[in-house]
VOGU-3710 file (C-alpha; in Angstrom, 3 decimals, decimal comma):
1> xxxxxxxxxx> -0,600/-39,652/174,547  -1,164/-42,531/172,192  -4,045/-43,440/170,658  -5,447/-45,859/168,094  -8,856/-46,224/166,634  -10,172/-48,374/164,698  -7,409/-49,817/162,774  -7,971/-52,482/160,155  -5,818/-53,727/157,951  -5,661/-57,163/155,811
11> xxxxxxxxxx> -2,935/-59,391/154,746  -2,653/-61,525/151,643  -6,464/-60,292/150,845  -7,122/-61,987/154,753  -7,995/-59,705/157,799  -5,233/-59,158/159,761  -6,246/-56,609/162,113  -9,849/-56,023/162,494  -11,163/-52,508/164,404  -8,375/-52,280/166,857
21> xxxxxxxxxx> -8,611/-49,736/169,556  -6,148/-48,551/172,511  -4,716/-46,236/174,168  -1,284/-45,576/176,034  -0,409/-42,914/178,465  2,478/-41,038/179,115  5,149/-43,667/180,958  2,663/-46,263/180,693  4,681/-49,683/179,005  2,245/-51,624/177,003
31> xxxxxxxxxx> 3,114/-55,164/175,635  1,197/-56,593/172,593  0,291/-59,987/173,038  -0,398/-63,095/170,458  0,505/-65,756/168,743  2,567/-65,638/165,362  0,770/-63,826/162,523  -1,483/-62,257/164,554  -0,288/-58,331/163,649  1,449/-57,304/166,455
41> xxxxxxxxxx> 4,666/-56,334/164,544  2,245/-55,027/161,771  0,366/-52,640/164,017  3,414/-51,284/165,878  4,822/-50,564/162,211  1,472/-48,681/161,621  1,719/-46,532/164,739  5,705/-46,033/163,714  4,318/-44,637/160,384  5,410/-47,662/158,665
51> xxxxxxxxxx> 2,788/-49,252/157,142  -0,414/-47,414/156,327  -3,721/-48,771/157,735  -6,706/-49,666/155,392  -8,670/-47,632/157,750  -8,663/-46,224/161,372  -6,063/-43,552/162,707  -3,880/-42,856/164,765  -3,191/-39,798/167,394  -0,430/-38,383/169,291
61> xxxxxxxxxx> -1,314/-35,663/171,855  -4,943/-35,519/170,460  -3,279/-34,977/166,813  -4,288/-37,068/163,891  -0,569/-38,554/162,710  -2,199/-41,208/160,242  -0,240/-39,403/157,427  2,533/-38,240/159,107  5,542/-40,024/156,996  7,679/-41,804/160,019
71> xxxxxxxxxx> 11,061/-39,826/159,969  8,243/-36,661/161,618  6,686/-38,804/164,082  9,917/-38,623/166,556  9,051/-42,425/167,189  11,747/-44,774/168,182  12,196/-48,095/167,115  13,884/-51,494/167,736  13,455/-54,127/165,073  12,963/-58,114/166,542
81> xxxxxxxxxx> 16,436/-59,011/164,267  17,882/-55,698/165,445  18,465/-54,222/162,252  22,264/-53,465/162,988  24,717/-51,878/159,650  26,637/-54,817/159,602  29,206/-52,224/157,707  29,148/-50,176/161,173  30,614/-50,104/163,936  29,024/-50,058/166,936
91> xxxxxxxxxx> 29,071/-46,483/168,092  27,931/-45,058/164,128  25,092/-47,906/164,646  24,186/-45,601/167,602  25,129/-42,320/166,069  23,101/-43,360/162,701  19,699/-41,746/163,695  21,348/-38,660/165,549  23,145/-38,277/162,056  19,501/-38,582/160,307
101> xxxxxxxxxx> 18,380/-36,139/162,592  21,290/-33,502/161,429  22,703/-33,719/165,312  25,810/-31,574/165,721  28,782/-33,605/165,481  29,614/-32,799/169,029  26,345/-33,244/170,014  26,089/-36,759/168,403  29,354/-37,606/170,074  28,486/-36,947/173,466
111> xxxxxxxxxx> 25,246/-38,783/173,102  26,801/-41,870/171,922  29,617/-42,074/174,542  26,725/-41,679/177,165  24,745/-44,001/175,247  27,265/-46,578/175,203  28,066/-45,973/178,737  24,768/-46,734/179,727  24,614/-50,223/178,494  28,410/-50,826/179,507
121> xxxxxxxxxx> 29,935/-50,862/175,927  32,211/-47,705/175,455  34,804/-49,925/175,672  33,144/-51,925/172,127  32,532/-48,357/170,440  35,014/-48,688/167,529  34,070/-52,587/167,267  32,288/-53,893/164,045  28,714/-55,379/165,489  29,160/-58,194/163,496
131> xxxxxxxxxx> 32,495/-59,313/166,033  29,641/-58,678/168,663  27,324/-61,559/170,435  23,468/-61,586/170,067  23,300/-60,255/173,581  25,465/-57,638/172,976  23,813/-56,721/169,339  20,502/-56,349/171,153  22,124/-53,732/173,566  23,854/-51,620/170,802
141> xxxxxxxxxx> 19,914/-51,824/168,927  18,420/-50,561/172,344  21,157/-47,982/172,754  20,397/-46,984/168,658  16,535/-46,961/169,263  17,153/-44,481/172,929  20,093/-42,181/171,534  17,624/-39,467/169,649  15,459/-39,002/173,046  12,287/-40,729/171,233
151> xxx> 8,722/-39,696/172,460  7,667/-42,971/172,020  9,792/-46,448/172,017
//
């Protein structure tokens, strides 16, 4: 499914990620270990399209998508500070990349309500996420990051 080769990459003129290679399969979880600084966040923005690397690609079903700008790579993402619209509520945080995606409006609605349901928040859906506790913010950003069906999380 996922593969990266080769990836380098510097930071502040310093190597940050040197020749990294590896490979995911499909419903294999993988879990990026280090210590602080080391590029983990950097190289999962590279594979989300992100970032570019200095060199190395990266391939999806045997497909070169080193170029391929991020809204085209179908990849999902949830950001370490959540990245919640603090001028949303909770269900158009959740609706926001079904929207991006041009989603029916019916379509979109459905998806949130089930969304919502899923992490036991329908009740919160008209709630601004700033009213909402860290625990419950990172449940809204998991629902936000699952609601467009990504190939890849």
């Amino acid at each position: 499914m996922l593969e990266v080769k080769d990836i380098y990459k510097e930071y502040e003129d310093l190597p940050l990620l040197n020749g990294l290679t590896f490979e995911v399969a499909q419903g294999e979880l993988v879990c990026l270990l280090g210590p602080s600084g080391s590029g983990k966040s950097t190289m999962l923005r590279i594979i989300a399209g992100l970032e570019e690397p200095a060199s190395g690609r990266i391939f999806w079903d045997r497909q070169d998508i080193t170029a391929l700008p991020a809204h085209q790579r179908g990849f999902g993402l949830m950001f370490q500070d959540y990245a919640l619209f603090p001028n949303k509520t909770v269900k158009e945080n959740v609706a926001f990349g079904l929207r991006m995606a041009q989603r029916p409006k019916e379509e979109i609605d459905q998806i949130v309500r089930q969304s919502l349901g899923s992490i036991r928040m329908l009740s919160f859906a008209d709630r601004p996420v700033t009213e909402l506790s860290g625990g419950e913010q990172q449940r809204v950003a998991l629902a936000r990051a699952l609601a467009p069906d990504p190939r890849l999380l």
